[in-house]
N, C-alpha and C positions, 0 to 999 in steps of 0.2 A: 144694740147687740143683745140676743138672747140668751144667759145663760144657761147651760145646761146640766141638770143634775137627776141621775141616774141611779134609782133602787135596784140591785140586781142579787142573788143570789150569791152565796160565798160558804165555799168549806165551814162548816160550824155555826152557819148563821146568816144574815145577811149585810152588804157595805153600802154603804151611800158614796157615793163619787160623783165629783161635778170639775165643769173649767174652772170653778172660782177659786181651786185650792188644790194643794198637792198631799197624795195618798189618800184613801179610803178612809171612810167613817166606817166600821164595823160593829156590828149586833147580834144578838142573838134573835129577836124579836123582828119579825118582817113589822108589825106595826110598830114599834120603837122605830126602825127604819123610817118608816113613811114619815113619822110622826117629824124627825129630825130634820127629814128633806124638807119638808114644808114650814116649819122655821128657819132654814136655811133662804127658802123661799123669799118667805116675809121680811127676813134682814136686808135679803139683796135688795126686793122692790123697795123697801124702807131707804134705802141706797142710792135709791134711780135708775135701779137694771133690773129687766124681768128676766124672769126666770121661767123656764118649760120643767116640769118635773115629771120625768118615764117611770115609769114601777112596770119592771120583767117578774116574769113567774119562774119557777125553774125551770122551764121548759125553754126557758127563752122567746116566748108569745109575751106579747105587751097586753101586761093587765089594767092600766090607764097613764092617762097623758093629760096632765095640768099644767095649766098656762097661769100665771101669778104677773100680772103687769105693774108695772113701775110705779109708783105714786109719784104723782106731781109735786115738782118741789116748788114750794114755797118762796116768793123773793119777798123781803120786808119792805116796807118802804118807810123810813126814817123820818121823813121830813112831816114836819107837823101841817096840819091843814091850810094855813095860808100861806104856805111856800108855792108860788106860782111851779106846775107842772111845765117841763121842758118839750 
């Protein structure tokens, strides 16, 4: 599943909003915005879920659209080298 999280414009500034969380991140700064979506980003893939990041203008016109994919998680594998594999 993609998450999706959403820079849009807002009364006094602008809010970051996504599914992964409930209520609005709010700013003053459209790039503080970006800046927060996209660590948000990196959390999620850091997590195993990508994330699509929209950035609207005030107009409502999509000013970009980033895709942040999942990172591969890691399984360790415990067993020391001459443990016969299964």
């Amino acid at each position: 599943m993609v998450r999706e999280i959403t820079v849009i414009p807002a009364e006094g500034g602008w809010a970051v909003r996504s599914d992964g969380f409930v209520g609005d991140m709010m700013f003053l700064s459209g790039a503080k915005a970006e800046r927060a979506a996209q660590r948000l980003a990196d959390a999620m893939a850091r997590s195993g879920e990508s994330a699509e990041i929209r950035i609207l203008l005030r107009d409502g016109a999509v000013a970009g659209r980033f895709l942040r994919p999942a990172e591969p998680r890691v399984i360790s594998d415990d067993r020391s080298p001459e443990e016969p594999r299964s």
